[in-house]
C-alpha positions as CSV (number, residue, x, y, z in Angstrom):
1,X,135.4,6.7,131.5
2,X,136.4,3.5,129.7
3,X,139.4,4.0,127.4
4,X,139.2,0.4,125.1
5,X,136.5,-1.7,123.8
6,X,136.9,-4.2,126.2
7,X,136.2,-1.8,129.3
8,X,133.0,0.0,127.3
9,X,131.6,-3.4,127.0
10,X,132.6,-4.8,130.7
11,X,130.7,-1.5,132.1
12,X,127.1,-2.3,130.2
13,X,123.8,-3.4,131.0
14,X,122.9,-6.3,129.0
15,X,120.1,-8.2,127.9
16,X,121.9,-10.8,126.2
17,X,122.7,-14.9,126.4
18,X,126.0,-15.6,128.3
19,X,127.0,-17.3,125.1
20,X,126.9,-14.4,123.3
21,X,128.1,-12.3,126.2
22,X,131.5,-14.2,126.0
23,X,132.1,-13.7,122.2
24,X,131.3,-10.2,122.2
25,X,134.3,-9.5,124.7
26,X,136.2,-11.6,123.7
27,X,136.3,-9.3,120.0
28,X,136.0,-6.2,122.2
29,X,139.4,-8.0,123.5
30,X,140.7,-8.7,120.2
31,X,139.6,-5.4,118.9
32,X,143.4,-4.4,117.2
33,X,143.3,-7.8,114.8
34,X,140.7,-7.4,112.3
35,X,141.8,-10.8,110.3
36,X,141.4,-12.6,113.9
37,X,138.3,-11.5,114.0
38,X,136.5,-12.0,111.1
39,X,138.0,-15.6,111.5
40,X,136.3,-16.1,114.7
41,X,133.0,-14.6,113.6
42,X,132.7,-16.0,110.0
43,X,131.5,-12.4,108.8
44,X,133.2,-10.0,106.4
45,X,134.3,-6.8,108.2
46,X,131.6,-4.5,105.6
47,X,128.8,-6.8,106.6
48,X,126.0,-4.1,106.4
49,X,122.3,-4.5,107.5
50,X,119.6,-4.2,104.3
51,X,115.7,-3.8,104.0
52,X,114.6,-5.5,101.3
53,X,110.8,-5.5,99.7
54,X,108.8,-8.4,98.3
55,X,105.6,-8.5,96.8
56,X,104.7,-5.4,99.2
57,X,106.0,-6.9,102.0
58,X,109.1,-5.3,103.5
59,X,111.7,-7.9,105.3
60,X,113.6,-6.2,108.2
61,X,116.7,-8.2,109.8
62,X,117.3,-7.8,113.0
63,X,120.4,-10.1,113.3
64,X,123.5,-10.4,116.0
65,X,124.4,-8.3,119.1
66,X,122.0,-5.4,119.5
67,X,123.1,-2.0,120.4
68,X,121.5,1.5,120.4
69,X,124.6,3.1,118.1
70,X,126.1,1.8,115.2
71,X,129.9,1.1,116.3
72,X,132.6,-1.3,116.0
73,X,131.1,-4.3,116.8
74,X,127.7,-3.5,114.6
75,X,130.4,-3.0,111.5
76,X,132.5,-5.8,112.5
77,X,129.9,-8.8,113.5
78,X,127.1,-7.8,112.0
79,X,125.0,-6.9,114.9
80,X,121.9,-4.4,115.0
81,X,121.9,-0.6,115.8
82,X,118.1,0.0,117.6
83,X,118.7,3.0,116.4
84,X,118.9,2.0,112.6
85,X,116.9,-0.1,113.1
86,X,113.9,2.4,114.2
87,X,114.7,4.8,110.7
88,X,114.3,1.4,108.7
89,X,111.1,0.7,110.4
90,X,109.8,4.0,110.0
91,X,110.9,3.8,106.4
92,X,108.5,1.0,105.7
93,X,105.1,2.2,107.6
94,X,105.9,5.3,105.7
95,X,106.5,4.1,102.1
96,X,103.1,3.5,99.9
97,X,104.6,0.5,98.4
98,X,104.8,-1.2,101.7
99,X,101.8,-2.8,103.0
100,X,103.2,-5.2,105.6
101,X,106.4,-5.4,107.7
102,X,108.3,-8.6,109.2
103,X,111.3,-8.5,111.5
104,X,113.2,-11.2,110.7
105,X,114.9,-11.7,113.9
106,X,118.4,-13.8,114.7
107,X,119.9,-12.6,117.8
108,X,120.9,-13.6,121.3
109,X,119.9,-10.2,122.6
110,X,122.5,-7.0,123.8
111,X,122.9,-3.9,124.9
112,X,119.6,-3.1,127.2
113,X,120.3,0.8,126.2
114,X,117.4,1.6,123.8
115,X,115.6,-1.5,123.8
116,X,112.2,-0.1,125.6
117,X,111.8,2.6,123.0
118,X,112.4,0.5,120.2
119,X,109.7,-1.9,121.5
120,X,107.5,0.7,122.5
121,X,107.8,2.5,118.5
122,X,107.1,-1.4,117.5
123,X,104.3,-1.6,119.6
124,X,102.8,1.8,118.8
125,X,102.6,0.8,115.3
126,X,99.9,-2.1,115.4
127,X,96.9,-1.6,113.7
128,X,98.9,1.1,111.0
129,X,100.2,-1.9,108.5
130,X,100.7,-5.4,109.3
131,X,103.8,-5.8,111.6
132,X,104.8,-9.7,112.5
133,X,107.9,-10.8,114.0
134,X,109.5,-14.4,112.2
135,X,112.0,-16.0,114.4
136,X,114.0,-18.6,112.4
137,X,117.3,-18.8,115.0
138,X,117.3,-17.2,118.0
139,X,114.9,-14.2,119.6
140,X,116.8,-14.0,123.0
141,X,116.3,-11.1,125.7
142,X,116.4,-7.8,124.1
143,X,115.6,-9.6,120.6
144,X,112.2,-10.9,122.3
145,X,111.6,-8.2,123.7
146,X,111.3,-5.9,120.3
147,X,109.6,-9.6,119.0
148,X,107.0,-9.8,121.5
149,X,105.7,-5.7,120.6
150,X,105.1,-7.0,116.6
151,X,101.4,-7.7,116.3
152,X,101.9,-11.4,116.0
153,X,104.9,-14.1,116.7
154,X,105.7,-16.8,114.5
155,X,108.5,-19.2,114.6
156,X,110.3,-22.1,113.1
157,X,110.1,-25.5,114.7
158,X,113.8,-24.6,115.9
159,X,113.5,-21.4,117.3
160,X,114.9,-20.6,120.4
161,X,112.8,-17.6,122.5
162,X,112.8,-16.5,126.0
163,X,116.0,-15.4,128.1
164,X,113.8,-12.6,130.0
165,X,116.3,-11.2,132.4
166,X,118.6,-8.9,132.6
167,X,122.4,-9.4,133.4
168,X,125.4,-6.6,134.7
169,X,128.6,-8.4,133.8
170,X,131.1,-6.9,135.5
171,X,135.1,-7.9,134.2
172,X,138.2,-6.3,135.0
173,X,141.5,-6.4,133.1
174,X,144.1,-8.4,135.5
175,X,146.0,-10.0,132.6
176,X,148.3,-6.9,132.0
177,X,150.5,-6.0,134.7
178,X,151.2,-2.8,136.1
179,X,147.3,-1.4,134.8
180,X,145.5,0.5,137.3
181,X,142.6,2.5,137.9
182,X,142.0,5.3,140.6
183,X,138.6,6.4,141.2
184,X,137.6,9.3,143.5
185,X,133.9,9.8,144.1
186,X,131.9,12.9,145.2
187,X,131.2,12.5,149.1
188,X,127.4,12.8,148.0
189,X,127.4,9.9,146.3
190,X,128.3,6.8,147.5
191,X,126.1,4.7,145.5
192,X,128.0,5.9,142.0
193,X,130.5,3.6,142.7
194,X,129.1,0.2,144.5
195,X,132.1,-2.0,146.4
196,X,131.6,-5.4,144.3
197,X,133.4,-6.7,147.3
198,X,131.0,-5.7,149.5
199,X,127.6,-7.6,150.3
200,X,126.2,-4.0,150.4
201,X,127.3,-3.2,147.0
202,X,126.5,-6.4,145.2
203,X,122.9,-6.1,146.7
204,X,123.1,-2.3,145.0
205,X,123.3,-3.8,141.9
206,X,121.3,-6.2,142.6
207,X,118.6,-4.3,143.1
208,X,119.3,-2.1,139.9
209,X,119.4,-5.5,137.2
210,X,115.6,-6.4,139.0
211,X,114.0,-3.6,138.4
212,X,115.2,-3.3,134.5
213,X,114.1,-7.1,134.5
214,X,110.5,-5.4,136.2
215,X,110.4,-3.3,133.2
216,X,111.1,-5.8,130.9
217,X,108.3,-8.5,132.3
218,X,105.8,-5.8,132.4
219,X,105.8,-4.8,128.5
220,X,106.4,-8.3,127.8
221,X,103.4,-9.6,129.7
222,X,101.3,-6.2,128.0
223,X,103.0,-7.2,124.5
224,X,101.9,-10.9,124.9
225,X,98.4,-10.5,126.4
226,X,99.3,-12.1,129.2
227,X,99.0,-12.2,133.1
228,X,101.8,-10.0,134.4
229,X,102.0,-12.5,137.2
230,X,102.4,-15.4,134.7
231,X,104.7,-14.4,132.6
232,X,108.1,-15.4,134.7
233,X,107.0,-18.7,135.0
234,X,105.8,-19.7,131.8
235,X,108.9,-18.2,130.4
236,X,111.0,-20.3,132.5
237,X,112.0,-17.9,134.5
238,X,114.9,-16.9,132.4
239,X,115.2,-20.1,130.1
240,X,115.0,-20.8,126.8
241,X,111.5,-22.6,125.1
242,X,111.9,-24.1,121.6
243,X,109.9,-23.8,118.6
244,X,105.5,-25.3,119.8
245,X,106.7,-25.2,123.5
246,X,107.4,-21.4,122.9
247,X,104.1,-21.0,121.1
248,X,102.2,-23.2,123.9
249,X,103.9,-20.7,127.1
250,X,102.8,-17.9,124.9
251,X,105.9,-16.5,123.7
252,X,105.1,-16.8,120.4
253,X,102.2,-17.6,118.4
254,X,102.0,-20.2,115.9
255,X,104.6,-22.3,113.7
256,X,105.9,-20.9,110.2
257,X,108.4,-19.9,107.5
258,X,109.5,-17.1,106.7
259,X,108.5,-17.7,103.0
260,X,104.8,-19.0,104.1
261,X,104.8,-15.7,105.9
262,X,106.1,-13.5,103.1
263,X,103.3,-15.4,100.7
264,X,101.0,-15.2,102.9
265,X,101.3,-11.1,103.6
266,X,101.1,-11.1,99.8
267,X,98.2,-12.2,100.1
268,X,98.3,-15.8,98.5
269,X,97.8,-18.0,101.6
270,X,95.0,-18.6,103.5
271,X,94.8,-17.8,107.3
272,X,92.7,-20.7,108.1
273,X,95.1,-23.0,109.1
274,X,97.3,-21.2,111.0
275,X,98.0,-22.1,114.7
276,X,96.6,-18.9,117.1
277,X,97.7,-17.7,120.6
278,X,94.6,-17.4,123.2
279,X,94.9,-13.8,124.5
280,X,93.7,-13.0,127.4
281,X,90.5,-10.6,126.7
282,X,88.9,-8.0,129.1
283,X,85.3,-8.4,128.9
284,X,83.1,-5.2,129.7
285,X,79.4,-5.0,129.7
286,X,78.4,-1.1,129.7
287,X,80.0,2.1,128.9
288,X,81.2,2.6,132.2
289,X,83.1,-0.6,132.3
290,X,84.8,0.3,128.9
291,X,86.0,3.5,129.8
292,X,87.3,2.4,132.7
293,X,89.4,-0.5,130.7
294,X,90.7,2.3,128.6
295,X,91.9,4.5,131.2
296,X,93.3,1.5,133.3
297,X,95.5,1.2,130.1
298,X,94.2,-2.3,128.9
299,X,94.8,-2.7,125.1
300,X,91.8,-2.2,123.4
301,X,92.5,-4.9,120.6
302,X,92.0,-7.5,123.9
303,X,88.5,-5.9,124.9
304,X,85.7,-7.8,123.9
305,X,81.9,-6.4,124.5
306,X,80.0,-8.5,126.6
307,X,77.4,-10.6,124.6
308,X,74.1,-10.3,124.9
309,X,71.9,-12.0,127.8
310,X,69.3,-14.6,126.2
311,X,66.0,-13.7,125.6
312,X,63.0,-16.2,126.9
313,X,60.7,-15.8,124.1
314,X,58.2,-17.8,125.5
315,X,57.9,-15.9,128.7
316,X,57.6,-12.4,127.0
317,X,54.6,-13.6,125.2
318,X,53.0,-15.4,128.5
319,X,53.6,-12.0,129.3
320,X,52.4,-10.0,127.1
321,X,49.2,-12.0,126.3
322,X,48.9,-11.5,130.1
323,X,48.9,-7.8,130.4
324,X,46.2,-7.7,127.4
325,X,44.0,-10.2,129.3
326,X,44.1,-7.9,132.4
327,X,43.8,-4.9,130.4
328,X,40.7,-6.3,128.2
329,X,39.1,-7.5,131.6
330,X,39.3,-3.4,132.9
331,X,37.7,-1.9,129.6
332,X,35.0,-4.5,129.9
333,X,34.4,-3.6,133.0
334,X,34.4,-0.6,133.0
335,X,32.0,-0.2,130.4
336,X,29.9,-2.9,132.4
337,X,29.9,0.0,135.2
338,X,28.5,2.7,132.9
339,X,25.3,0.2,131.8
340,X,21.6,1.8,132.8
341,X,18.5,0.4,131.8
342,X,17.4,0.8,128.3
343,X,21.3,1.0,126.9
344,X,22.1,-2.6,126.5
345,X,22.4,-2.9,123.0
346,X,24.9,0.2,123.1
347,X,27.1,-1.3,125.7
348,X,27.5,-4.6,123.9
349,X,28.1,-2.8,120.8
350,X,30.8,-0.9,122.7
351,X,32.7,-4.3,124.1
352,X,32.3,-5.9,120.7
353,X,34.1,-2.8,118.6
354,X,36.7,-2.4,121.4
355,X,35.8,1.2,122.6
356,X,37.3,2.8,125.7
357,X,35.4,3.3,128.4
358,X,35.5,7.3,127.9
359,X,34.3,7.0,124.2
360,X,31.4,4.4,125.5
361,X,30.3,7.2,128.3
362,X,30.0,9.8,125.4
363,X,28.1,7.8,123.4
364,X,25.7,6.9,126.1
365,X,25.9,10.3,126.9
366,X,24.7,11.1,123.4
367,X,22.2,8.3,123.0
368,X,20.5,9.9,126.2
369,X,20.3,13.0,124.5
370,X,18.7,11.9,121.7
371,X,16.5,9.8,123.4
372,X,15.1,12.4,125.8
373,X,16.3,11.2,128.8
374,X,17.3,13.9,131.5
375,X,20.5,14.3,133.4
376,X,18.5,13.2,136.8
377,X,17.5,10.1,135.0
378,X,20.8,8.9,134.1
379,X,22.3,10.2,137.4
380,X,19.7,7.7,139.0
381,X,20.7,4.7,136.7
382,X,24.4,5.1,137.1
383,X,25.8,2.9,139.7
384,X,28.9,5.2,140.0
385,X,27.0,8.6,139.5
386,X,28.7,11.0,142.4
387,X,26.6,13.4,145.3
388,X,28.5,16.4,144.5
389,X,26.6,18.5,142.2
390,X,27.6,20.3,138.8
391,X,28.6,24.0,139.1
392,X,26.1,26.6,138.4
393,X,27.0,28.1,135.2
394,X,25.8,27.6,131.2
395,X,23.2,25.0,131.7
396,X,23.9,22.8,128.4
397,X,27.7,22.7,129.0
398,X,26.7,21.8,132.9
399,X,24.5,19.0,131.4
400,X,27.3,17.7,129.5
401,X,30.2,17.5,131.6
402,X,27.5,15.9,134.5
403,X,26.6,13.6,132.6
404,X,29.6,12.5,131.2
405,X,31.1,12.3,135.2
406,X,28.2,10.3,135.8
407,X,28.8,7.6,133.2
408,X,32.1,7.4,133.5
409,X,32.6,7.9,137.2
410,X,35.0,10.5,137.1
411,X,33.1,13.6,138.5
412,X,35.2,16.2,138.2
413,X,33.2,19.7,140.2
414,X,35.0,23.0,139.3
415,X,34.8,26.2,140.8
């Protein structure tokens, strides 16, 4: 177990700029002079991290080394505790008064401990209140990361963003003679311990920095909108992008202030000149392609519905016109079928009002009646009268439907 500040920090994951890196041992080195270092950091030793509210809009720092605990270095340099940091966020969504959040973010990264379940309450919150990220200095490695899960990105003409990687610094303590350390590992475990002189062990740890760094390009790349196999290189693979050419690779969305952004979350300025990131959109085109977006976890703020196919106009009334044509053509014809001698006048009067041919074959049916003229008479005119004769049965009903089949030319005998 480390015993000093120096060895706690030497034995950490970071995600953090080797800059930075440097400074924060050497005050993990320093840690017994307190004047020495607030010298060499510039920042008073009760340096303490506030929230503050304007206009609705709650401004939430996120400023210097980043660690999951508040500690000695978060009192001393005025770094970040993720987990402070989560309470304050969750402070704002939760307070009435609060109608928008910004992280106003200044930091060259730290401690990857915590960092993913910051980002992922960051993330989770889009869509509840307005949540942008404002980088005015620096958003570096674990400070991107919790940037890039804020709804939108917006940064200064000087801003520095990128550093997506992960680093294991490992330092021992050869300045002080007579200091050593024994280890004795569990015969099960060989791993715990890798041999840093070894090939074997530096490929162990290796291999345990890359897939952190996986992590970290895969909720970066879901954060952005972006291609997961893109990311890497248009983030430089690790380097830095400044101010538009962060907002042209995608890191970040448009060019600001922090003041234009405050005002404009207040609602006073106007969104229609503001610079906008192309996110890459999932287009579906039924149900089944939506659902299955959903459940392949695609964000449904980047899912577009599929517009609709044109419609030729003119061919749906060629068409239609068409189909009435044909359909006109049948009736006439049909009624043409049922003419007999002596009906004329009833059959034009038939195509003229637009009857169908089964209310024409009544009607001759009827004007027969009327006129005398028996069932073998019409049966003898029709040019689609059946052989099959009419069941025996009631002789007027047997009249009727016969001569109805006979007009019409649907004979229809029953038993």
């Amino acid at each position: 177990m480390p015993r000093t500040a120096f060895e706690l920090a030497a034995s950490r994951t970071w995600l953090m700029t080797a800059e930075a890196l440097d400074t924060l041992l050497a005050v993990a080195d320093r840690q017994g002079d307190v004047e020495a270092l607030e010298a060499r950091l510039g920042r008073p030793l009760d340096n303490t991290r506030s929230v503050s509210v304007r206009d609705g809009v709650a401004v939430i720092p996120v400023s210097g080394p980043i660690f999951r605990y508040a500690n000695l270095f978060t009192e001393i340099s005025g770094a970040t505790a993720t987990g402070v940091l989560a309470t304050d966020i969750q402070a704002a969504l939760d307070n009435p008064g609060v109608h928008a959040l910004v992280l106003d973010v200044d930091s060259p990264g730290g401690d990857a401990n915590g960092i993913n379940e910051l980002a992922e309450m960051i993330f989770a919150a889009r869509g509840t209140k307005p949540l942008r990220a404002y980088v005015g200095g620096q958003a570096a490695s674990a400070a991107y990361w919790i940037a890039s899960a804020a709804d939108e990105v917006i940064v200064d003409d000087t801003a520095q963003l990128g550093s997506v990687g992960v680093v294991l610094n490992i330092r021992t303590r050869e300045d002080r003679p007579g200091e050593k350390t024994y280890e004795v590992v569990s015969s099960n475990a060989p791993n715990k311990r890798p041999d840093l002189e070894s090939e074997a062990g530096r490929a162990q740890l290796q291999e345990r920095v890359d897939e952190l760094a996986a992590v970290f390009l895969d909720k970066v790349a879901r954060n952005r909108g972006l291609p997961r196999d893109e990311v890497n290189d248009r983030f430089r693979q690790g380097g830095i992008a400044t101010g538009a050419l962060a907002v042209e690779a995608g890191m970040a969305d448009r060019l600001g202030s922090l003041e234009s952004l405050i005002a404009e979350l207040a609602g006073s300025t106007p969104r229609a000149t503001q610079q906008k990131r192309t996110v890459s959109m999932t287009t579906v085109r039924t149900t089944a392609e939506l659902q299955a977006a959903i459940e392949a976890g695609t964000d449904p703020a980047t899912i577009q519905v599929a517009a609709a196919e044109p419609v030729d106009t003119d061919k749906l009334k060629a068409d239609a016109a068409q189909a009435a044509t044909q359909a006109e053509r049948a009736r006439c014809k049909g009624i043409l079928d049922l003419a007999a001698a002596g009906f004329e006048k009833e059959v034009a009067q038939a195509i003229d009002e637009g009857a169908s041919v089964e209310a024409t074959g009544l009607a001759l049916f009827k004007a027969a009646q009327d006129r005398g003229i028996s069932l073998a008479g019409i049966q003898g005119d029709s040019t689609q009268a059946p052989t099959a004769q009419p069941p025996k049965g009631d002789q007027g009903d047997q009249d009727h439907q016969a001569a109805v089949a006979a007009i019409t030319g649907r004979w229809q005998a029953s038993a």
